[in-house]
Each structure stands twice: as C-alpha cells, then as structure tokens.
VEXFIBA-345762 format. One record per residue: residue in one letter; x, y, z of N, C-alpha, C, CB in turn. Coordinates in pm, whole numbers, plus 50000, padded with zeros to 5 digits. Glycine has a CB too. Layout:
N
{A {X Y Z} {X Y Z} {X Y Z} {X Y Z}} ...
END
This chain:
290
{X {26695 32816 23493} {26748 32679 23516} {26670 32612 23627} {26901 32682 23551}} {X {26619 32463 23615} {26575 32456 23729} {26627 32403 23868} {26491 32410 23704}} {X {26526 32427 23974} {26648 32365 24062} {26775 32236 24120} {26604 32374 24127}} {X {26680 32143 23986} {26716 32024 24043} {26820 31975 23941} {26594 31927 24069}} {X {26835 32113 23878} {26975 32036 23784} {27134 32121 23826} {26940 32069 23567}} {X {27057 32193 23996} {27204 32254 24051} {27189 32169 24175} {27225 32445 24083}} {X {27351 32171 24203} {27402 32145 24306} {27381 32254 24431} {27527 32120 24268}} {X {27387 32266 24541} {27389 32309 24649} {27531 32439 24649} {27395 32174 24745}} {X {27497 32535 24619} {27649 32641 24650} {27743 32625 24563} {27736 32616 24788}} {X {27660 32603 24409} {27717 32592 24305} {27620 32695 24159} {27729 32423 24297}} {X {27664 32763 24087} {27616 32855 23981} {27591 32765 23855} {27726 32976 23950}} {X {27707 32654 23855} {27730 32621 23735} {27618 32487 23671} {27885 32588 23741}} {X {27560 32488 23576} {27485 32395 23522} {27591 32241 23523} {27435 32458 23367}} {X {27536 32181 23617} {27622 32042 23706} {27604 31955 23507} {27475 31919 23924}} {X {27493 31991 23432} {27541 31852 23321} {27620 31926 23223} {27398 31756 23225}} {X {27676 32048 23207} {27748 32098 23177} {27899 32062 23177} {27712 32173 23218}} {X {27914 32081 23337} {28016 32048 23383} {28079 31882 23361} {27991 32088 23509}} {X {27991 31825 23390} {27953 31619 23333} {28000 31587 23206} {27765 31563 23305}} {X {27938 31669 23131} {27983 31666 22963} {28107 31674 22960} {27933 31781 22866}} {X {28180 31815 23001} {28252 31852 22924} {28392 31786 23029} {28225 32016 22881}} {X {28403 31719 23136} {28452 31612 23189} {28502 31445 23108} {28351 31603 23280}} {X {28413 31480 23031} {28455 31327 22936} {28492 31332 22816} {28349 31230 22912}} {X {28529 31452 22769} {28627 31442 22658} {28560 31405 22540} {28737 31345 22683}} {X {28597 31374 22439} {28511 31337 22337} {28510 31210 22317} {28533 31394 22227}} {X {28547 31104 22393} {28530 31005 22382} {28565 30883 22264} {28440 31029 22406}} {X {28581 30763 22269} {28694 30705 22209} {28607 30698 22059} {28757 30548 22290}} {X {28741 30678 21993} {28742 30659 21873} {28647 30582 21792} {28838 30624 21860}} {X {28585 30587 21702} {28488 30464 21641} {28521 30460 21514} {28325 30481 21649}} {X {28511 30363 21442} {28478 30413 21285} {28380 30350 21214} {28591 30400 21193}} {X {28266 30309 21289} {28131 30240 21256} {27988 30388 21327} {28131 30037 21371}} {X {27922 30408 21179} {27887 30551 21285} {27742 30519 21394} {27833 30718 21159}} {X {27691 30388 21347} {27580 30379 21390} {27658 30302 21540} {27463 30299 21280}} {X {27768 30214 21526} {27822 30179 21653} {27908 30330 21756} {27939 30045 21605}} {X {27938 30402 21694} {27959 30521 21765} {27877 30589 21852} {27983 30598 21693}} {X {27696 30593 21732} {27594 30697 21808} {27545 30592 21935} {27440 30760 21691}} {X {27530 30450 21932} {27493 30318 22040} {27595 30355 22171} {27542 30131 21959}} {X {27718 30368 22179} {27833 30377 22226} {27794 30524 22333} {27954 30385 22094}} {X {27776 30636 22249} {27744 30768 22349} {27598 30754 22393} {27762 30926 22268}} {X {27473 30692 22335} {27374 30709 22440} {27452 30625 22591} {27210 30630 22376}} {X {27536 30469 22540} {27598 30433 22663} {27642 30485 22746} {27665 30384 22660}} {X {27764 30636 22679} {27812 30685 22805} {27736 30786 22844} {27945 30724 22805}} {X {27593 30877 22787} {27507 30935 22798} {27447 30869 22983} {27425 30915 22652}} {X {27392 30738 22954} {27355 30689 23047} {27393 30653 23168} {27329 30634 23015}} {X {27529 30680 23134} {27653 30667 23305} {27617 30793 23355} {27873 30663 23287}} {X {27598 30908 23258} {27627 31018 23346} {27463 31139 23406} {27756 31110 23236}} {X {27393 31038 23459} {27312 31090 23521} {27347 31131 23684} {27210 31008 23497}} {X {27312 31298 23695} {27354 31307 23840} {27274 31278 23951} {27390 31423 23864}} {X {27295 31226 24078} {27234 31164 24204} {27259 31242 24321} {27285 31028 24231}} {X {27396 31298 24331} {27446 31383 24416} {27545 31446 24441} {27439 31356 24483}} {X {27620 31490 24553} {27711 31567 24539} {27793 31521 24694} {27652 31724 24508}} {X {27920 31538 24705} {27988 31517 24845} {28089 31580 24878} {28027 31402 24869}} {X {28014 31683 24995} {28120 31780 25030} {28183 31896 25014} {28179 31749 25022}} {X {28164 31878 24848} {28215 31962 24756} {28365 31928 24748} {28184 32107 24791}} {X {28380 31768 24702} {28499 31720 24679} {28458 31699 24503} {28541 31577 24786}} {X {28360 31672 24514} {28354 31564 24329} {28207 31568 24323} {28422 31342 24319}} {X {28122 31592 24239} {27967 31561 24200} {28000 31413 24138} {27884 31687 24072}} {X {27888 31313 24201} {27849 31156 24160} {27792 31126 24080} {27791 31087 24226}} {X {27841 31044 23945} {27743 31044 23845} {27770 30919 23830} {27747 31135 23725}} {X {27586 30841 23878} {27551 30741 23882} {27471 30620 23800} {27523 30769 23951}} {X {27439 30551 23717} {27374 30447 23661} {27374 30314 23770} {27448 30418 23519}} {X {27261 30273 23794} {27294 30133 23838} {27399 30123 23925} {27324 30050 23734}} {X {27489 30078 23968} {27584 30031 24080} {27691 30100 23970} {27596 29837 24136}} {X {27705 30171 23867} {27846 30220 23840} {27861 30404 23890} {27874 30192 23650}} {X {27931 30470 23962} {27939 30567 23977} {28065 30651 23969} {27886 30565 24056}} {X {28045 30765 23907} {28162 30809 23826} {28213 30935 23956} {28108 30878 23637}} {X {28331 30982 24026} {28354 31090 24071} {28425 31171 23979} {28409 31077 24179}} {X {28299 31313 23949} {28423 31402 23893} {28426 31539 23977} {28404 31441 23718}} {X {28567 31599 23954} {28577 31717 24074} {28506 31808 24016} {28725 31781 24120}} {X {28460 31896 24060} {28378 32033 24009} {28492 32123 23972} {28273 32115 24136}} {X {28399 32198 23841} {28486 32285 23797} {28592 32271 23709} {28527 32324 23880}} {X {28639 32156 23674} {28691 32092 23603} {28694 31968 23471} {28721 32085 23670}} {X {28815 31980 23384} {28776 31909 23289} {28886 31760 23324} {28792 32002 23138}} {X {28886 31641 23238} {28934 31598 23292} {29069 31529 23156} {28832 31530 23381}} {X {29180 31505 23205} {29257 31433 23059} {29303 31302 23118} {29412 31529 22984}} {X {29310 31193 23032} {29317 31042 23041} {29470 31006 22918} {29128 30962 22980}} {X {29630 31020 22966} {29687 30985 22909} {29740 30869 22887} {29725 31039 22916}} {X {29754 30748 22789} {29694 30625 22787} {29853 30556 22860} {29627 30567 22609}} {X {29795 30487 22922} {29930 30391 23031} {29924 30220 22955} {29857 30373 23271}} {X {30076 30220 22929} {30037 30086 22856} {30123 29971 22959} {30098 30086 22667}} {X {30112 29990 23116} {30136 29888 23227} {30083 29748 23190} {30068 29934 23360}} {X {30104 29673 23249} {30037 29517 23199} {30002 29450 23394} {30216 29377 23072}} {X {29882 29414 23335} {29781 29408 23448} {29855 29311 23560} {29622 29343 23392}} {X {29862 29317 23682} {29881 29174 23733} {29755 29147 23844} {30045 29156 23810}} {X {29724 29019 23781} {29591 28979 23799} {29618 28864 23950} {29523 28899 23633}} {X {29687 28903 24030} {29728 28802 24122} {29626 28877 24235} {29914 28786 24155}} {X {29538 28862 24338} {29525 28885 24450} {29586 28947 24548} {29511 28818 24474}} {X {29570 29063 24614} {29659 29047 24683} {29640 29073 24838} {29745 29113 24627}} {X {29586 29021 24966} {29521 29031 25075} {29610 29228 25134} {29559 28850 25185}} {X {29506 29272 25169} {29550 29425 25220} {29422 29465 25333} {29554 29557 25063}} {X {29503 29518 25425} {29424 29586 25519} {29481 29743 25490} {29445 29522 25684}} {X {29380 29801 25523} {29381 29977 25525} {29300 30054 25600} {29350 30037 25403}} {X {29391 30128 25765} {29321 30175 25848} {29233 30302 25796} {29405 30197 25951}} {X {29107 30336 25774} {29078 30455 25721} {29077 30566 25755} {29004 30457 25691}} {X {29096 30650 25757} {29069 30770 25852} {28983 30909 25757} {29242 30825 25918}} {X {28913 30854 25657} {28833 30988 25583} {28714 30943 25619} {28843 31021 25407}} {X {28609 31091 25662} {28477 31075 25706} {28392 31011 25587} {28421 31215 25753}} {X {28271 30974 25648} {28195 30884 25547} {28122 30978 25428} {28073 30790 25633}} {X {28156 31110 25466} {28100 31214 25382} {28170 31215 25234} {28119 31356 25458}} {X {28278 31162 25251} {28409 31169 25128} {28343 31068 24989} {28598 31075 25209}} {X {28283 30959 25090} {28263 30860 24978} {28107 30859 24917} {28301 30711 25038}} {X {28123 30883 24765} {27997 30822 24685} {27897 30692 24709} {28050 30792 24567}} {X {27768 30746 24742} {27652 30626 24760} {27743 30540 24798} {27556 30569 24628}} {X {27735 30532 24928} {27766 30415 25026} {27892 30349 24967} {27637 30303 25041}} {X {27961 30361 24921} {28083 30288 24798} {28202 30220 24942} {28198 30470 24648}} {X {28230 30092 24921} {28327 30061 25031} {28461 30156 25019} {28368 29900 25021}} {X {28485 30162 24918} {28642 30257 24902} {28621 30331 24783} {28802 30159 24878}} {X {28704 30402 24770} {28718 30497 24657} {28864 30495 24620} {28669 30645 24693}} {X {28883 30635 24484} {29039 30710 24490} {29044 30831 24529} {29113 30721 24365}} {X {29151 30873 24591} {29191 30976 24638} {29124 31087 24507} {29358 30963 24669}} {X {29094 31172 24494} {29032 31252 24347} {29194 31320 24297} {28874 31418 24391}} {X {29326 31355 24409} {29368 31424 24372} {29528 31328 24324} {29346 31536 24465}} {X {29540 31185 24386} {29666 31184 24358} {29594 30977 24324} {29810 31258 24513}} {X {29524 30968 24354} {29467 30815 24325} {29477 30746 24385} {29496 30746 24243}} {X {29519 30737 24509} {29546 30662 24597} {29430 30549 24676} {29601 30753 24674}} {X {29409 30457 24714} {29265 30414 24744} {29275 30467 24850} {29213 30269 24745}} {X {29145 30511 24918} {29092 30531 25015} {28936 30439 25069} {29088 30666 24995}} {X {28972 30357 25214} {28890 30266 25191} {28800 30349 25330} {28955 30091 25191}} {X {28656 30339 25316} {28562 30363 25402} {28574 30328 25525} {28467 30322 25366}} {X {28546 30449 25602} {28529 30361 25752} {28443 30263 25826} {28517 30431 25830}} {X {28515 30114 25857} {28427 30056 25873} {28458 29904 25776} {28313 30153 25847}} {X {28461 29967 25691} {28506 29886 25592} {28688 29849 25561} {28440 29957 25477}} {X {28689 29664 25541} {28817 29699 25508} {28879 29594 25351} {28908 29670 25664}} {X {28975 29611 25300} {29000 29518 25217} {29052 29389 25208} {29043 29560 25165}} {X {28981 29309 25166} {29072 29176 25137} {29120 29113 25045} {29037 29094 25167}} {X {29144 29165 24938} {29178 29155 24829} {29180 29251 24715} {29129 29076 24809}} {X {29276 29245 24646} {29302 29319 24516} {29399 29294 24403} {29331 29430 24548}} {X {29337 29373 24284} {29396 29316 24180} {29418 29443 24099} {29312 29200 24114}} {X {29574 29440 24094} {29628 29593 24028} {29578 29580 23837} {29860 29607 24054}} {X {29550 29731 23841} {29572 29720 23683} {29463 29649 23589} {29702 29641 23660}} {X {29374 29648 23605} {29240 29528 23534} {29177 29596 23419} {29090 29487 23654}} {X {29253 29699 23391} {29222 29759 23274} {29345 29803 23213} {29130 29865 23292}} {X {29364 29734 23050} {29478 29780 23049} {29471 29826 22853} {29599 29652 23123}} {X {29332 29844 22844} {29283 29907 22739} {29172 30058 22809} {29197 29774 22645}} {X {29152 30121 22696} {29077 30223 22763} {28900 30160 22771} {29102 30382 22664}} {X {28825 30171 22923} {28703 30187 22866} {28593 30225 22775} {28690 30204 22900}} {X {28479 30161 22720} {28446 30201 22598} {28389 30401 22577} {28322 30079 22566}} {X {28346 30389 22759} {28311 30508 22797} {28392 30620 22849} {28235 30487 22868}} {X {28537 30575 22841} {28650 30678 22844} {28739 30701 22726} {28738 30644 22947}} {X {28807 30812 22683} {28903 30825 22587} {29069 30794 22627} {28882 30963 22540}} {X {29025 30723 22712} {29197 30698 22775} {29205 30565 22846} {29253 30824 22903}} {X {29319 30491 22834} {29327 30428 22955} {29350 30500 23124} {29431 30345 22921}} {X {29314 30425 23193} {29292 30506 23328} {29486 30461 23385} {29113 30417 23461}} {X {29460 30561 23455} {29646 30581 23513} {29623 30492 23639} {29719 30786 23571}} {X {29538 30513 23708} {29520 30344 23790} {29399 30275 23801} {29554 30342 23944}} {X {29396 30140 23817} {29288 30065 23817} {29307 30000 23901} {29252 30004 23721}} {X {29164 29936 23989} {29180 29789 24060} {29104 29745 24078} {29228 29763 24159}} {X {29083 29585 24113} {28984 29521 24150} {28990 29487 24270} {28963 29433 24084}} {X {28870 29509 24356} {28860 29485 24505} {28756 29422 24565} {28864 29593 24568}} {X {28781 29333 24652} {28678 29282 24753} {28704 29369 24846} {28683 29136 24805}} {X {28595 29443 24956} {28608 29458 25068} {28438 29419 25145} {28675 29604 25079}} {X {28519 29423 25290} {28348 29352 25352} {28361 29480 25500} {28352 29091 25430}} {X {28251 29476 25570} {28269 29512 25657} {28217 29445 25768} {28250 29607 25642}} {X {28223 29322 25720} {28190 29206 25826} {28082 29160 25851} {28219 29226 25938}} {X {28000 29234 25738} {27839 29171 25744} {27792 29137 25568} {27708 29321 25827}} {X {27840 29224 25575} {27866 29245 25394} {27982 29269 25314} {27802 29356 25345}} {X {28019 29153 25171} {28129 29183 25120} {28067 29262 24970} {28228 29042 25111}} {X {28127 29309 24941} {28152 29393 24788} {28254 29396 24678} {28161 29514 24811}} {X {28213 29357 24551} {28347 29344 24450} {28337 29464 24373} {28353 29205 24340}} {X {28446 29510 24349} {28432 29662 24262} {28537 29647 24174} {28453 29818 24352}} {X {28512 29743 24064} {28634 29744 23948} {28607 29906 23986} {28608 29665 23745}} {X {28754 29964 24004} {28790 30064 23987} {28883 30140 23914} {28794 30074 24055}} {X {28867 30269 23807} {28975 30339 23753} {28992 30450 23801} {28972 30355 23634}} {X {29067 30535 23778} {29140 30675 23806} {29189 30734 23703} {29248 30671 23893}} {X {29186 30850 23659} {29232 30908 23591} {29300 31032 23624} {29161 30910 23523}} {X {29420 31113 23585} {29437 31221 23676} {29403 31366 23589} {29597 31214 23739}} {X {29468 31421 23621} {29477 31566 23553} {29328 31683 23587} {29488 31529 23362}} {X {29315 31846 23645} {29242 31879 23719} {29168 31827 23792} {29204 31926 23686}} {X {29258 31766 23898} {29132 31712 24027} {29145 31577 24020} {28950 31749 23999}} {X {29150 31496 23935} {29124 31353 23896} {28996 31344 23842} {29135 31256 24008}} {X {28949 31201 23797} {28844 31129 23777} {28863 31016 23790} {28793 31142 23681}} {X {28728 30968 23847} {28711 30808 23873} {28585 30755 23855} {28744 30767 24010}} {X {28581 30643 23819} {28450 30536 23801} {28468 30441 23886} {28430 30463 23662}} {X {28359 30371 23925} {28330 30251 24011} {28260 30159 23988} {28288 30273 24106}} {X {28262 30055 23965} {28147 29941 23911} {28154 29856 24048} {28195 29833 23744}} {X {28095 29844 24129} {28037 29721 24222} {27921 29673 24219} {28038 29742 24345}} {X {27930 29531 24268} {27825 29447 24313} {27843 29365 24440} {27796 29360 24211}} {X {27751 29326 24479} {27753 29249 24627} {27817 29130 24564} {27589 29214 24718}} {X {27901 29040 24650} {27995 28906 24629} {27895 28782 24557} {28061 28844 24803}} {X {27959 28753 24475} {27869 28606 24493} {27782 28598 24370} {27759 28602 24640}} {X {27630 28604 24364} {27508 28594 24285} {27558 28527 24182} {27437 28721 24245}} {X {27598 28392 24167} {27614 28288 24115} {27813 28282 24044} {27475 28286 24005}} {X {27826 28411 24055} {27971 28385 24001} {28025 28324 24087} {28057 28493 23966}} {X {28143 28208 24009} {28222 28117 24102} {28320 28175 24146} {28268 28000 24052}} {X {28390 28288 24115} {28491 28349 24192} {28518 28535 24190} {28619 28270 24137}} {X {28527 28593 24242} {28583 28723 24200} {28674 28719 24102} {28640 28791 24300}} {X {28763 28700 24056} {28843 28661 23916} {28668 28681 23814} {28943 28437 23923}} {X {28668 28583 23816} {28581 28550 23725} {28453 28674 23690} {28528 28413 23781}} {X {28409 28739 23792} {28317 28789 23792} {28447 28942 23729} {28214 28769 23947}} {X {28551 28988 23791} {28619 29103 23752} {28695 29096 23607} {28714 29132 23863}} {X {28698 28976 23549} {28688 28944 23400} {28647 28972 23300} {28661 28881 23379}} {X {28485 28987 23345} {28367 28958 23290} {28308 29131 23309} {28281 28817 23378}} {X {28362 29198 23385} {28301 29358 23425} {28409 29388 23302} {28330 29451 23625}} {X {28575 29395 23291} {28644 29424 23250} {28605 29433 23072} {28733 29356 23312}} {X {28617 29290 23050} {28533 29313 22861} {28420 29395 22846} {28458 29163 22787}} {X {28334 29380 22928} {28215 29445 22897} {28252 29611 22893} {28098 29401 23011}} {X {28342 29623 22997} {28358 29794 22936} {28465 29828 22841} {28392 29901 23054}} {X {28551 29743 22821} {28646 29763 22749} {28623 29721 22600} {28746 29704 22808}} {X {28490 29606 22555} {28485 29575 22429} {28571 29475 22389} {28501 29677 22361}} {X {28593 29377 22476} {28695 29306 22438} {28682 29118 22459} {28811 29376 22521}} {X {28760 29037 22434} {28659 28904 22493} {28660 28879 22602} {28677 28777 22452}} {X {28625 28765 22620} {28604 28684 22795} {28571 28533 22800} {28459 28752 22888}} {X {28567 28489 22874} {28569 28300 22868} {28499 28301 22986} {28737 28192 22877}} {X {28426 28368 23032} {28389 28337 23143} {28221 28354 23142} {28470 28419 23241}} {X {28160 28348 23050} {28012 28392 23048} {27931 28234 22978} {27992 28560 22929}} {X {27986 28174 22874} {27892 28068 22819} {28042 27966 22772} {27761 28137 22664}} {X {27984 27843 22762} {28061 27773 22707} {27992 27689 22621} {28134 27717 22788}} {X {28066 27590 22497} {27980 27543 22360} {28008 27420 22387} {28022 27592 22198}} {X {27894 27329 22355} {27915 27203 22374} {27932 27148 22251} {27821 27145 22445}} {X {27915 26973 22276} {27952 26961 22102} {27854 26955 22025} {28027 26841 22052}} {X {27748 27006 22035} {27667 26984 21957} {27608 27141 21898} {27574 26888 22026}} {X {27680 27238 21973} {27696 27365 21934} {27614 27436 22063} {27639 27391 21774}} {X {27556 27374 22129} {27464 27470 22226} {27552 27530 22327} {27343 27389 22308}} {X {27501 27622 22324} {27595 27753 22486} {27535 27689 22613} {27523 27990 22499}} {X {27583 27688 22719} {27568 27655 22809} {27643 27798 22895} {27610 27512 22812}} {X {27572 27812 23008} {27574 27940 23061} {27683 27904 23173} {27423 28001 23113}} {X {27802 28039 23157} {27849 27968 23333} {27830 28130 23454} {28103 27892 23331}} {X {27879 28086 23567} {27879 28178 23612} {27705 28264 23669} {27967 28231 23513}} {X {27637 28211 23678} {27528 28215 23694} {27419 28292 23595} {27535 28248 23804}} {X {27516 28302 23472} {27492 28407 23388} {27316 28311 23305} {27671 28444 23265}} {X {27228 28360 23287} {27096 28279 23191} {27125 28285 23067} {26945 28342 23194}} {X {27145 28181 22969} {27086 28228 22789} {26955 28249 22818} {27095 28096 22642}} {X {26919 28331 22764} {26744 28345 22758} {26718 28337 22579} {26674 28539 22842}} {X {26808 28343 22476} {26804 28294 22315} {26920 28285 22264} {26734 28380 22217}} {X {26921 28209 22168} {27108 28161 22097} {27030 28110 21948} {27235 27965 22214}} {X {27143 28152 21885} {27148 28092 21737} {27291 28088 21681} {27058 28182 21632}} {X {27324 27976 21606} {27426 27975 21492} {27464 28109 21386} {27374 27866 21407}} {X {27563 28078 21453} {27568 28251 21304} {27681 28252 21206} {27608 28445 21388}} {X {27672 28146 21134} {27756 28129 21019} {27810 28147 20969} {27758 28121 20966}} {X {27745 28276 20892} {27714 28383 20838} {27841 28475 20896} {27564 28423 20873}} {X {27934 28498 21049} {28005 28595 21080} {28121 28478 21084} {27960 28695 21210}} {X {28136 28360 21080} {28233 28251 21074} {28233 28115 21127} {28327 28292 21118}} {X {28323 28012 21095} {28300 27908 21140} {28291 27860 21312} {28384 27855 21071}} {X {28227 27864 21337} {28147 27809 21456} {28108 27930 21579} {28246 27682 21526}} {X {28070 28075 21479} {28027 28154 21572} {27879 28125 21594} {28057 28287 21537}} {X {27808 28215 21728} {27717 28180 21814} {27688 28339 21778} {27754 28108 21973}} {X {27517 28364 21840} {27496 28480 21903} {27404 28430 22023} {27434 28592 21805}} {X {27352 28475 22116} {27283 28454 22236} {27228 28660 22322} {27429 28334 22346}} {X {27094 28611 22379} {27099 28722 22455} {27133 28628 22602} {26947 28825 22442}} {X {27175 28692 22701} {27191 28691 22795} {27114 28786 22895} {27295 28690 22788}} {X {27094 28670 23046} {27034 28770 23144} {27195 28757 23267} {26834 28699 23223}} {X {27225 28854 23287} {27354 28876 23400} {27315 28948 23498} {27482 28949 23352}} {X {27270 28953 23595} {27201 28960 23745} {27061 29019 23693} {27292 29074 23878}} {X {27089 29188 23670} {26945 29245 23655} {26964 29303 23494} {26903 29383 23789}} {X {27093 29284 23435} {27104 29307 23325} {27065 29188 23207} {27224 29351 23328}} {X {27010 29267 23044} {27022 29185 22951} {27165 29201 22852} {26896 29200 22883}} {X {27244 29160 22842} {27328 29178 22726} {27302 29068 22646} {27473 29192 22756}} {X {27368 29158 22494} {27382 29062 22413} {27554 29036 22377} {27290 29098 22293}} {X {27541 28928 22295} {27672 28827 22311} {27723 28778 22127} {27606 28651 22427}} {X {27824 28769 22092} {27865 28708 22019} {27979 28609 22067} {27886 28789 21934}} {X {27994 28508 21977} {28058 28406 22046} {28109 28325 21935} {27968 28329 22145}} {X {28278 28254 21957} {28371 28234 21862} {28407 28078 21945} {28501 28371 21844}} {X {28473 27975 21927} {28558 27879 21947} {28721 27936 21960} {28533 27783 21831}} {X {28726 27893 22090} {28884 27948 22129} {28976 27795 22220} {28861 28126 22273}} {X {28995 27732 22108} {29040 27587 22167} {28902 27503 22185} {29127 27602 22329}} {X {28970 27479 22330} {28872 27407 22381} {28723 27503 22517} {28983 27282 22454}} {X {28791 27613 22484} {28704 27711 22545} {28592 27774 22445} {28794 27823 22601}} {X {28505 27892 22470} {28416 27964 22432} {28465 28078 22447} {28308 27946 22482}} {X {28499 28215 22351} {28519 28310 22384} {28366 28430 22370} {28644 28326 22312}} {X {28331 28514 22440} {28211 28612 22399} {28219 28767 22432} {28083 28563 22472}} {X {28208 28803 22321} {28228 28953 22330} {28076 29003 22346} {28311 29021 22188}} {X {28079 29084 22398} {27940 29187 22477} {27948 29314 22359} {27987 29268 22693}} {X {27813 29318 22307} {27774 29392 22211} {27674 29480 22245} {27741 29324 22114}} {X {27644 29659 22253} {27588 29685 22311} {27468 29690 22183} {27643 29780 22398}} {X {27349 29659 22203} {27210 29624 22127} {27098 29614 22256} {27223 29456 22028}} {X {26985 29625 22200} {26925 29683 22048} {26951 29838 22007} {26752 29669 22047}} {X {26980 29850 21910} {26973 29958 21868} {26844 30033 21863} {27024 29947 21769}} {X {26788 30148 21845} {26690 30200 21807} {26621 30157 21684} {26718 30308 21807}} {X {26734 30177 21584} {26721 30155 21427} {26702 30017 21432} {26850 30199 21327}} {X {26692 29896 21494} {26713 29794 21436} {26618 29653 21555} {26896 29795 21411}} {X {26594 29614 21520} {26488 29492 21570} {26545 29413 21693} {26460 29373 21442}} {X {26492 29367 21804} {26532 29335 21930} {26528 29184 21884} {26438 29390 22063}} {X {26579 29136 21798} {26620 29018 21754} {26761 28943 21748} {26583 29027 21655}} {X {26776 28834 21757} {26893 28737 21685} {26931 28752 21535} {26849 28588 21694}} {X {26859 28761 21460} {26879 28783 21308} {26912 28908 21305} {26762 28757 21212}} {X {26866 29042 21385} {26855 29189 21324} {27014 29231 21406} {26677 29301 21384}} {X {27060 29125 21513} {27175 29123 21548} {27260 29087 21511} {27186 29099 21610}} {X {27272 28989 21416} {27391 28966 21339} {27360 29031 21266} {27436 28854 21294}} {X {27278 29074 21182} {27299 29203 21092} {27406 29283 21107} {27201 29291 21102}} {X {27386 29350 21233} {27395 29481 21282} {27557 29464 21316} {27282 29519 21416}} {X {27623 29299 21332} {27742 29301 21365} {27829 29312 21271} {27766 29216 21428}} {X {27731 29235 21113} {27819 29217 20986} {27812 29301 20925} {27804 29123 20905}} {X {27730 29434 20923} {27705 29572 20825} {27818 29674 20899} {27512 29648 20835}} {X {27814 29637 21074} {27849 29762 21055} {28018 29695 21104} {27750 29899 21154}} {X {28078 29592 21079} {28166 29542 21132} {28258 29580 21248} {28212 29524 21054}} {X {28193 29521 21341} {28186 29479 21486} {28311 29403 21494} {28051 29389 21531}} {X {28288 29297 21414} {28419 29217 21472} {28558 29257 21404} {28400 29052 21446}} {X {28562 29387 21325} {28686 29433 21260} {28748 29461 21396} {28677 29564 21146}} {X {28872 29423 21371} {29001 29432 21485} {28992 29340 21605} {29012 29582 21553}} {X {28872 29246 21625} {28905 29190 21742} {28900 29046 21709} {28819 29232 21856}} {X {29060 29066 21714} {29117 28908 21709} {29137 28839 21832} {29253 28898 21644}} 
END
C-alpha cells in the first residue's frame, strides 16, 4: 500500500474506510444519470487530511466531509420543515483549533451534532434545517443542518452544513467567503441547497419577455437556448458561478424563473446545448420534479 493513501497511526486503507462511510447512495432510476451522480460523489471524497484522530477530511473544493475513523455511517431520513428565518447567535468556543477541518469557521460535534464554532471565530447568523430533502451525495436526509455566517472580524464566511448520526456521526460542509456578487446569504444558501439536493431555485437567472435569461446574483450565462422540445417556455443555459461551470434547465414559475442544476457533461455525450437537452429528455431528468 502506499504511503500516501495512510493516515498517520492508522493500518486501515483511509479510501476504504471513505467508501464504505457513504452507503450506497440515493436512489436513481435513470442509469446513465446514476453513473454522472457517483463520479459526483466519487469527487467529494478525495482525502487531504486527518485531525487528531477525531474524523479523516474528505475534501473537493471548499466542500469538506468529516467522517470518524473506523466507522460506517447511517442517515435516517428526518422529515422537519426548514425554518429559514436568521437567527443572530454568539458561541464562546472552547475546542482547540486542531478539532476543526481546513481552517473551517465551525463545525458539528462528530458525536452528538451540536455546532462547535472555532476559536476566534464567532457566529452571526443562522438558519436551522436548509435541507429538508436528502443530498444528491447522501442516502439520507441529514438529522441536522444549518446555514451560517460567521466572521472573525477580518473575514466573514457562509457555510451550509449537515450532520448525520449513527457510529461517530458524519458531516459535510460547503463554504464560501461572503459576498462575490450574491445579494444576500439567503440567496446564496438557496442556491448551495438545490444544487445538492436536485431540486429548483429562483435565485440564479431570470427570463425576460423576449425569452432571454438574464443572470442574477452575480451568477454569468456564458450560453442559453430555447428548449421547446422539454416544454412551453423552457430554457437551457451553461452557467459560470464563482469558479464553477454548471449547467441549468429552466421553466416559467409566474412571474419568476425557476432553474434546476443538472450535473453535465457527461462523458458519453457532447459539451453542448443540444447534446444537453438530449440528455435531459432520453434519460428523463425532469420526471418527478414538479
């Protein structure tokens, strides 16, 4: 084995342990949207490090997952209903900075979920519950979630956080630094929320009358087309969202724009607008989401 796929005062093959932490993962019944779906959660779970010997960190980009060593993990689905109100909180910390994953302002407790916010750092806001479907990259809904600003007075940070319990816990983290064109935290913890959950959002493009998307939120169209073809007055568009590209489908919801986040290109299939609606109407994408 080589060395760099063990941990420090550990025997056990760490992507071993990673794997078999995530369960088999949610349900599909589109197979080519299934195999798209696990390189996704494939790609969350690259390891970066380890802390303490509380939880090994498995990192992509600004999302990082804590799972405890040695353990598997179960996600029994909580059907709470989110409340999306703010809510200003201070929390004196008292766990060393060793506890927390890549610099992360707060975390959850691994064993009972509790937040635990960094020293140094404190909170000013939160929003219980922001998941109240399971992520696309979990088989469960998480037993707690939240959305948080915290700053430490030089720097603020927005994070979506879940928890899951059972041996040890598990948790994921999605942050970004405040701001980079989104008009509000709401807005920006909206917009994290569909994207992992598969679900819509109003907060990424809006349609004018002449059918063109117009971007909000600092989000770029970088291409858009009419797509007929999936119903009356749907859209597709790629999008640029800070350092990310997603792609987008897009419906009339009143007087709003609704857009669901589609994970593409596929391997099998052309880094196009046309080879994308394909790919939504063959392998039906939009079955169940009304």
């Amino acid at each position: 084995m080589d060395d760099e796929r063990r941990i420090p005062g550990m025997d056990t093959d760490i992507r071993d342990e990673i794997d078999r932490s995530f369960g088999d993962g949610p349900p599909v019944d589109h197979a080519t949207r299934s195999v798209e779906l696990g390189r996704r959660a494939l790609r969350r779970r690259r390891v970066a490090a380890g802390t303490a010997g509380v939880a090994a960190a498995v990192v992509l980009g600004s999302v990082a997952w804590a799972i405890p060593q040695g353990s598997g993990t179960s996600t029994p689905p909580v059907t709470s209903s989110p409340t999306r109100h703010p809510t200003p909180t201070t929390v004196e910390p008292t766990t060393p900075p060793e506890f927390f994953l890549h610099d992360l302002p707060a975390t959850f407790d691994p064993q009972d979920g509790s937040l635990i916010v960094r020293p140094g750092w404190r909170v000013l806001d939160r929003v219980e519950k922001p998941f109240t479907v399971a992520p696309l990259s979990a088989s469960g809904v998480p037993a707690k979630s939240l959305g948080v600003v915290a700053t430490n007075g030089s720097e603020t940070q927005w994070l979506l956080m879940a928890w899951w319990p059972g041996d040890g816990g598990t948790s994921s983290t999605y942050n970004d630094p405040a701001g980079h064109g989104f008009e509000s935290f709401e807005s920006w913890l909206d917009i994290q929320v569909a994207r992992e959950t598969g679900t819509w959002t109003r907060e990424l493009v809006t349609r004018g009358a002449t059918g063109t998307l117009t971007p909000l939120n600092g989000v770029a169209v970088t291409q858009q087309r009419a797509a007929l073809e999936l119903g009356d007055g749907y859209a597709v568009a790629r999008l640029q969202v800070l350092d990310d590209e997603w792609w987008i489908v897009t419906r009339p919801a009143g007087s709003a724009t609704e857009s669901l986040v589609v994970p593409y290109p596929l391997e099998s299939a052309p880094a196009t607008l046309t080879g994308f609606v394909d790919h939504i109407r063959d392998e039906g994408i939009l079955d169940g989401h009304s």
